[in-house]
N, C-alpha and C positions, 0 to 999 in steps of 0.2 A: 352527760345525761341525755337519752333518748327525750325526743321531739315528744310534748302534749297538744291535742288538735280539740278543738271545739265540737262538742256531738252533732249540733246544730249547723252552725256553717261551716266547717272543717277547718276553720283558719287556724294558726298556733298560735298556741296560747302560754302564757308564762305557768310555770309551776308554782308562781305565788299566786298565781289570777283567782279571785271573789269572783270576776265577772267577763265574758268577752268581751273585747274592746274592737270588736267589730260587728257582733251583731243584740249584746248586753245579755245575754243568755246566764243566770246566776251558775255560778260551779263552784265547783269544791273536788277535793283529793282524797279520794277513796280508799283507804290501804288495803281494803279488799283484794281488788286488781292495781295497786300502786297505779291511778288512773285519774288525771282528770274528768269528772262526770259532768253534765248539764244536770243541776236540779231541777228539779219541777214541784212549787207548790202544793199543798195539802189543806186541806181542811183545818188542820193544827199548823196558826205561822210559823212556829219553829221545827215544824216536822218537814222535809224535801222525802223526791220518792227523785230514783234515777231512770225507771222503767217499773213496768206490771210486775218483776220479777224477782226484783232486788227490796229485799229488806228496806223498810223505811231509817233514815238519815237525819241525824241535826249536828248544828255544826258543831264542832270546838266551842269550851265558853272564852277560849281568847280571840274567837275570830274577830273583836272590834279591835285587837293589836297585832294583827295582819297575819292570825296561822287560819289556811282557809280548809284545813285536814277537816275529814268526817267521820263521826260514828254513828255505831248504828242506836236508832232511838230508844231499842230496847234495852238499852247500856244499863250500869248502874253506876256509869261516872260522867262527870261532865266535858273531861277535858279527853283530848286525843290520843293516843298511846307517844306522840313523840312529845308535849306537853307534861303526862303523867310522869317523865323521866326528870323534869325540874322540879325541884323541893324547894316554893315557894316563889316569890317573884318582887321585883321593886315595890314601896310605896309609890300609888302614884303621884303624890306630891311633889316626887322629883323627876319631873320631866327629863331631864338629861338621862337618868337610870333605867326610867321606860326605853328611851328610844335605845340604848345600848342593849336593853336587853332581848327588845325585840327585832336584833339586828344578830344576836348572838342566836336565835330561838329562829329565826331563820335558816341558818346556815347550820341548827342541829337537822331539822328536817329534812335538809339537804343529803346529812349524811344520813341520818334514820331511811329515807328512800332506798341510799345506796345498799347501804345494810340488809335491809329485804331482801332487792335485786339480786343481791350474793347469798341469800336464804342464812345469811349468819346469822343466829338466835340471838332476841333481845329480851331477856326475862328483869321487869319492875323490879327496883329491890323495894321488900316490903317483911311485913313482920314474918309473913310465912315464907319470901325467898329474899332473905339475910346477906346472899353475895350475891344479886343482879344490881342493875346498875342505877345509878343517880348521877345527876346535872347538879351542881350548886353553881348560880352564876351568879357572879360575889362584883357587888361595886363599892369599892372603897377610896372614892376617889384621894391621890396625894397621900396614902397608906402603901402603895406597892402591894396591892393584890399578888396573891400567888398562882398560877395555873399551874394544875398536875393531877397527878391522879394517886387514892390510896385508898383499894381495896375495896374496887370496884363503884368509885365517888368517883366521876369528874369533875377539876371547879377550876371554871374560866374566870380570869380578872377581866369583866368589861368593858376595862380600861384599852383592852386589844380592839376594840370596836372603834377608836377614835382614831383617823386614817394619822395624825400627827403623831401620837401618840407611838402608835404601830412603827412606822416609818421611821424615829428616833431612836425606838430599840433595835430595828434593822440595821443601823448604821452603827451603833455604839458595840450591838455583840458581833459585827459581822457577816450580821447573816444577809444572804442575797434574796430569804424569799419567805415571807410570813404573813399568815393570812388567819383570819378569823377558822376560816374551815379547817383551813390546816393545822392547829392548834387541836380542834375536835378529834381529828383523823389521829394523829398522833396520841393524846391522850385515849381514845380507846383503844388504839394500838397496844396500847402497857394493860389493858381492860380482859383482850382478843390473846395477850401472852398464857395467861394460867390457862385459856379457855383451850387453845389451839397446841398450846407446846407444854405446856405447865403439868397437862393432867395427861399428855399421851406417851408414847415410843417415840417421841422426836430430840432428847434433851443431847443428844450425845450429837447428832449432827448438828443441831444447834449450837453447843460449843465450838465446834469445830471451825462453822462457818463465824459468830459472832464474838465467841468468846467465853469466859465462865461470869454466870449471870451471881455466881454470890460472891465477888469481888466487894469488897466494901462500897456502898454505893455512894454514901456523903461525900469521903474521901476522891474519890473518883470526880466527881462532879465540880469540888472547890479546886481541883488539879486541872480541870480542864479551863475553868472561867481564870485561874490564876496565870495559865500557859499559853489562853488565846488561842487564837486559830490558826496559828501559822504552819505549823503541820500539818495540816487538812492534805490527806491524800486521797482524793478523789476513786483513785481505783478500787480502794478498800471500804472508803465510808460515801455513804448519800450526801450526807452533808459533815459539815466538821461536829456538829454537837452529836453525830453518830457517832464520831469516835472517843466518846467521854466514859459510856459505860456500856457494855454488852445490851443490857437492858432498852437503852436509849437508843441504841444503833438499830433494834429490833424496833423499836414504837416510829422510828422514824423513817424505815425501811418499810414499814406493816403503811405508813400515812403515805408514801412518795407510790405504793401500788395503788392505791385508794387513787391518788391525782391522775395518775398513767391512765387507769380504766376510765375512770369519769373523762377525762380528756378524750379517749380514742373514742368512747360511746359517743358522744357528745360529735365529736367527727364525723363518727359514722353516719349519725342524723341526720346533719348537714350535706351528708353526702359528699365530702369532702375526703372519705377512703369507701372503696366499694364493700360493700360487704361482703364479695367475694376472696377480695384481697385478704380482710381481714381476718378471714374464715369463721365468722361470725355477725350475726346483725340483733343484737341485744347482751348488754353484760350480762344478761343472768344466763348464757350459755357460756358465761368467760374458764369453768372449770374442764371444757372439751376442748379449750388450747395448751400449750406450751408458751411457759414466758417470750421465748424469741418470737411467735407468732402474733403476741400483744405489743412488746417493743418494736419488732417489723411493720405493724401496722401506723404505730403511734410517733416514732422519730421524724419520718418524714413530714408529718405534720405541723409539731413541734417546733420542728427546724424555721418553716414557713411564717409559724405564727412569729416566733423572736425576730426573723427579719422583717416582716410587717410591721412589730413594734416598731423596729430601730427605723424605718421609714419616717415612724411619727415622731422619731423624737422621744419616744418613752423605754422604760428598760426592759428588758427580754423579761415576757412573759411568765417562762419557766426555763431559769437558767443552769440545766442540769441536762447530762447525757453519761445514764448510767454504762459502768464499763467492768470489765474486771469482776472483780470479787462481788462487786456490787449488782450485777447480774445475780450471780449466783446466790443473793442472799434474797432479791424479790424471788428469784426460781422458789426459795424455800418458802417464802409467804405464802407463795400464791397455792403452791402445792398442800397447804393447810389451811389455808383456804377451801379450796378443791373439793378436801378429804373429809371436811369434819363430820359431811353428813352420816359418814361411815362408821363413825363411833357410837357407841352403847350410851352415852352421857354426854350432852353440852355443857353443862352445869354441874360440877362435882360438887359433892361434900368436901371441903376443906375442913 
């Protein structure tokens, strides 16, 4: 994620920041210009103005549970466009449900920013658009919540908010890398499938590279958790639960581009790859490269960050180094990615 600076004193500033903590300047997150703003008081306490120029502003009604996104005042909703994607929210009588949910509701903003950056359409579902999307973030604690996605619902088990919780099913299915976001990434991944491959010219090269997507998919899935991972062949799958079902190899490929970018942008901020190297200095010009151009930039980094981990003592940050086949199947995301601007329809009639 590219650097947010304070209008005021220029220092950075966190992408969740309500406030500078260097010079206390109130802000908020525009999705206007995907921007943190300095507000500026009004005559109406709830109303902020960010300049003479810009439409006046108030916040989110969840900004007292930390989303500090804005709209504009002449709205005729209360909540933010990456809020309005969750259908409903904990009682707050249980504490524990808040805090998971506003840790889950975090890290969707996270991707909702990236989303934009990539200019990939995000249409409400509502009574009038039927197949856009929805959040259900479901807490059932000691029920075994389910996360997945069906037909254009995401629904996160809460339960993945709880770093013990998390860390338990990491070791029990195998997996070397699970994360709250990552779970978002992936589930819109199966969201971004009908959107990008579903409705275009691309299903035959998709087969080719992932596989046939109407394999029975139940089947598929109790074959993979009954077989375990020990087949995981890296050159072919991102991870092992890519190679369960075509489907999943594509959500989990579509979520491991998502990490790549956000990582190498994030890099780039820091300064930590030139933007000359990387022949880019903001993701949202990411559709003027070639995959090799974003993995050249981003391994080296990578590589860096996991041995700094193991320095500390802690496990590699992102224990993956795409190769093979597995090149070849981000080359196809990103390339649909890229392209979609170029279609007649983001949103088909199904």
């Amino acid at each position: 994620m590219r650097l947010f600076q304070c209008d005021r004193c220029g220092r950075i500033v966190p992408f969740s920041a309500h406030r500078c903590p260097t010079c206390d300047a109130s802000l908020g997150y525009v999705t206007a210009d995907r921007s943190i703003r300095v507000l500026e008081p009004t005559a109406d306490p709830a109303v902020y103005v960010t300049d003479d120029r810009d439409p006046p502003l108030w916040r989110c009604l969840n900004a007292a549970w930390g989303c500090n996104w804005m709209l504009p005042a002449a709205s005729d909703t209360s909540w933010c466009r990456s809020c309005r994607l969750t259908r409903g929210r904990p009682d707050e009588a249980h504490p524990d449900a808040v805090d998971a949910w506003m840790t889950a509701e975090a890290a969707k903003r996270r991707l909702v920013h990236q989303l934009d950056e990539l200019a990939l359409p995000i249409e409400i579902r509502s009574t009038t658009s039927p197949d856009g999307l929805a959040f259900d973030l479901v807490y059932l604690p000691g029920e075994g919540g389910i996360t997945g996605h069906l037909d254009g619902v995401v629904t996160l088990d809460l339960a993945e908010t709880d770093d013990c919780h998390r860390d338990d099913l990491r070791r029990r299915l195998g997996e070397p890398f699970r994360t709250v976001v990552g779970h978002l990434r992936h589930e819109i991944g199966h969201h971004y499938w009908g959107r990008l491959v579903g409705q275009a010219d691309n299903l035959n090269r998709f087969r080719r590279l992932f596989g046939d997507e109407r394999e029975p998919y139940r089947e598929a899935i109790d074959r993979h958790y009954t077989a375990g991972n020990g087949g995981w062949d890296r050159s072919q799958f991102v991870t092992a639960y890519a190679a369960s079902h075509p489907l999943e190899d594509w959500a989990e490929t579509f979520a491991h581009y998502l990490h790549i970018l956000d990582a190498t942008d994030s890099a780039i901020a820091h300064e930590l790859i030139p933007p000359v190297t990387a022949g880019v200095d903001r993701v949202d010009a990411v559709a003027d490269l070639g995959i090799d151009d974003i993995l050249g930039a981003w391994r080296p980094v990578n590589t860096a960050v996991n041995a700094i981990a193991e320095t500390l003592g802690a496990p590699a940050v992102y224990p993956f180094d795409p190769v093979g086949a597995v090149v070849d199947k981000l080359d196809f995301v990103h390339r649909q990615v890229a392209a979609h601007t170029e279609r007649h329809r983001f949103y088909a009639t199904h």
